[in-house]
C-alpha positions in Angstrom: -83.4 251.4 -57.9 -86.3 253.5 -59.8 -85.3 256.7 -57.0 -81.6 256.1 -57.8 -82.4 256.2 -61.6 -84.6 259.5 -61.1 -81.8 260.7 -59.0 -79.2 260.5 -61.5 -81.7 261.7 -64.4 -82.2 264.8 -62.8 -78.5 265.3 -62.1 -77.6 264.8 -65.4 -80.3 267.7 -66.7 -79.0 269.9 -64.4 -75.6 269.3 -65.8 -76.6 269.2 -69.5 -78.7 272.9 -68.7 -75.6 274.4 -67.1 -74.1 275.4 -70.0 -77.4 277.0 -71.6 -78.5 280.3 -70.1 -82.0 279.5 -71.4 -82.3 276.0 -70.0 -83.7 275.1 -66.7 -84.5 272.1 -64.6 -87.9 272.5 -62.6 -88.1 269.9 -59.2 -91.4 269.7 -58.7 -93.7 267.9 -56.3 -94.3 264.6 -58.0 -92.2 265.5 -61.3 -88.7 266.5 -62.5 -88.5 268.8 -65.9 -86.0 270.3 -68.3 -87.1 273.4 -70.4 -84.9 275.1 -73.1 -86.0 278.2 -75.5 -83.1 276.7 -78.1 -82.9 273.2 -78.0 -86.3 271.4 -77.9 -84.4 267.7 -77.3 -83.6 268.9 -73.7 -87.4 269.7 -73.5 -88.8 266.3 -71.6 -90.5 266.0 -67.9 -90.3 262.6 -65.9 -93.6 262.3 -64.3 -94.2 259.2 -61.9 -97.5 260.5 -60.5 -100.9 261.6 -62.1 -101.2 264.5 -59.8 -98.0 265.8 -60.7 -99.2 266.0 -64.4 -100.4 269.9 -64.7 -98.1 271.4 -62.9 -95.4 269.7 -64.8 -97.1 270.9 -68.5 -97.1 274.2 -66.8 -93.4 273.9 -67.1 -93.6 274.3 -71.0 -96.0 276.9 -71.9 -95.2 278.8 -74.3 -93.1 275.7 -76.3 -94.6 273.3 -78.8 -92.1 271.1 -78.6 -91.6 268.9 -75.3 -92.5 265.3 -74.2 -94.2 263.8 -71.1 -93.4 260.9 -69.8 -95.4 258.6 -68.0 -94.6 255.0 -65.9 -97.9 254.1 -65.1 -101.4 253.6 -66.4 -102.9 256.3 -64.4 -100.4 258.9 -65.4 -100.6 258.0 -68.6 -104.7 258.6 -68.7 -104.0 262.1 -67.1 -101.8 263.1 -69.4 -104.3 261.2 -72.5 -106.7 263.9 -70.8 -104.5 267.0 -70.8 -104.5 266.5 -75.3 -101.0 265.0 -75.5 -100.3 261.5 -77.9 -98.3 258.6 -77.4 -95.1 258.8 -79.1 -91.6 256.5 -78.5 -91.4 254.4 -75.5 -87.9 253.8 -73.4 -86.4 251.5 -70.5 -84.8 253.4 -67.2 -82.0 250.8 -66.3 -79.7 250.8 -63.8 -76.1 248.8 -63.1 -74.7 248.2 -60.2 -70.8 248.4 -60.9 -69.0 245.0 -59.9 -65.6 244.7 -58.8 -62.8 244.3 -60.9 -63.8 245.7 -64.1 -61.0 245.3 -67.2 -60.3 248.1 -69.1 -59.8 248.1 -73.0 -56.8 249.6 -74.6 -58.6 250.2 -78.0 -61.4 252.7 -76.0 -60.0 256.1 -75.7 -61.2 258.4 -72.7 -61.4 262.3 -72.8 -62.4 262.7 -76.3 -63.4 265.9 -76.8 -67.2 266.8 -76.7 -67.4 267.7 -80.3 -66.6 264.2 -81.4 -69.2 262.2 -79.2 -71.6 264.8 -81.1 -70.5 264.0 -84.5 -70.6 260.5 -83.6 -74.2 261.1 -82.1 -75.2 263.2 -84.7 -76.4 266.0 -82.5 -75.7 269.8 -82.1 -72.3 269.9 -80.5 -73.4 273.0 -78.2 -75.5 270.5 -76.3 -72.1 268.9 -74.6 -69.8 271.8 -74.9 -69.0 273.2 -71.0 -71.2 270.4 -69.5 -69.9 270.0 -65.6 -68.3 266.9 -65.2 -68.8 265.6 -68.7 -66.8 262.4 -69.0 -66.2 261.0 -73.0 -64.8 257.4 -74.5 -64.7 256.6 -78.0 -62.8 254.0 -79.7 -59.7 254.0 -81.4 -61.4 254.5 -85.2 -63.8 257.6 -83.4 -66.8 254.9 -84.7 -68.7 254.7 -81.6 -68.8 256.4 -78.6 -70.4 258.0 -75.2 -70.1 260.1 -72.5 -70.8 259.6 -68.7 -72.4 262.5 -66.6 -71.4 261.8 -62.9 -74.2 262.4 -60.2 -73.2 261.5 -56.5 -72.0 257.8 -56.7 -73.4 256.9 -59.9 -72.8 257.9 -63.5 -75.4 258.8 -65.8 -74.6 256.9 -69.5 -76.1 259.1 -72.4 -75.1 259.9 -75.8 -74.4 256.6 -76.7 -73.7 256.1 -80.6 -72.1 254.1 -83.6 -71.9 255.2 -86.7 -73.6 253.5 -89.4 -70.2 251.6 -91.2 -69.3 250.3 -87.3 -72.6 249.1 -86.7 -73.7 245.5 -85.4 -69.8 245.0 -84.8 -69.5 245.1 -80.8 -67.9 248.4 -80.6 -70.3 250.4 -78.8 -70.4 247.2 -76.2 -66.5 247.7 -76.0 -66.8 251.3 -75.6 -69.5 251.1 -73.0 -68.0 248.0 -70.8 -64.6 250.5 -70.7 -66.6 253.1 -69.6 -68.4 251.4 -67.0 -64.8 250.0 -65.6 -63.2 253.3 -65.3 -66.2 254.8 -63.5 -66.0 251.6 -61.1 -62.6 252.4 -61.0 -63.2 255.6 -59.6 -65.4 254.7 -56.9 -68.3 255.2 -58.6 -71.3 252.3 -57.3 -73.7 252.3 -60.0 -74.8 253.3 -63.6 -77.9 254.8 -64.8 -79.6 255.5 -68.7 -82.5 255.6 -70.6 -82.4 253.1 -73.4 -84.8 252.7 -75.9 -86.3 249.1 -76.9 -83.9 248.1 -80.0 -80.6 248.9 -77.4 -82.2 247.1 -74.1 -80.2 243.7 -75.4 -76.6 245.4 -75.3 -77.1 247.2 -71.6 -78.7 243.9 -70.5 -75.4 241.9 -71.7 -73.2 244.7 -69.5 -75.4 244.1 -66.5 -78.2 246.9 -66.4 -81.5 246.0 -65.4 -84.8 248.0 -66.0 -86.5 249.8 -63.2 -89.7 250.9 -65.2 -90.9 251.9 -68.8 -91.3 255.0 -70.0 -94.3 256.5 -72.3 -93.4 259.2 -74.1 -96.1 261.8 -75.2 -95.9 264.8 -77.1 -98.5 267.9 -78.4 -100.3 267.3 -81.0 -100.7 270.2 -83.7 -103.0 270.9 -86.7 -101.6 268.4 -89.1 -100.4 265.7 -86.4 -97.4 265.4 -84.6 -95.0 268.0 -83.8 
């Protein structure tokens, strides 16, 4: 389930680079990166194997703003080694899509990209032209996601409620609509990255985790960047 969940990642980095002329994803031996000049969030490298760790720095010279990530102990000492710091930690989980799913008439599908980012509160030119990009938000536009299809699963990012809508159920509504149309498209399984305060609402829709990522980052002058 962990090589599914890589799989999918590096699909949906590919896909979220496409539009960006100065983003690229980098399959190396033992790692899978994402560089971009403009946008430093789609700066990260998944790096399952200590080896893999220099080559996949090598990746981002020249930027000060990029993160590591680690699944292991030994990994994690390499990278320790190479100067970077801990920073957030997040759960790879993985659903496998049962059969039949219900779908919910208050979650709309095919929102436009722009309102998953204002929802999100992100740069909207990160989703505009992304291949394949999939939106749902609910009725009131107060929570929402988008799915990034990558062979027969979907990759779930971007997911978001805004503050007012919070602690409500919507972005479980939203997400359990999205997870039935996908199934209802043939698609087998789901993938994302969750962090630890959101590993409770994709356990209740039936993800599981694979692994645990550490995230590390450069450290400058006067701490983190």
């Amino acid at each position: 389930m962990f090589d599914r969940y890589l799989t999918s990642l590096a699909g949906s980095w590919e896909a979220l680079a496409a539009p960006h002329p100065d983003a690229r994803v980098v399959r190396g031996d033992g790692f899978v990166a994402l560089r971009s000049e403009r946008q430093p969030v789609l700066c990260n490298a998944a790096v399952p194997r200590p080896d893999a760790v220099p080559a996949a720095l090598a990746v981002f010279e020249g930027l000060s703003h990029y993160a590591i990530w680690s699944a292991d102990d030994a990994t994690a000492a390499a990278i320790a080694a190479a100067g970077l710091v801990r920073d957030t930690t997040t759960v790879p989980m993985v659903c496998e899509l049962p059969d039949p799913l219900p779908l919910d008439d208050g979650v709309v599908s095919g929102v436009t990209p722009e309102v998953i980012a204002d929802i999100s509160g992100v740069d909207a030119d990160l989703l505009r032209g992304v291949p394949g990009l999939w939106t749902f938000a609910d009725a009131d536009r107060a929570s929402g996601l988008v799915l990034i299809p990558v062979d027969s699963d979907v990759n779930v990012g971007f997911v978001a409620t805004r503050e007012p809508a919070r602690r409500r159920g919507a972005a479980a509504r939203v997400l359990r609509h999205a997870l039935a149309a996908a199934r209802a498209r043939g698609f087998r399984t789901a993938s994302l990255q969750s962090t630890p305060m959101a590993e409770r609402l994709y356990t209740r829709a039936g993800f599981v985790p694979v692994a645990r990522w550490q995230e590390w980052v450069p450290q400058g002058p006067t701490g983190l960047i």
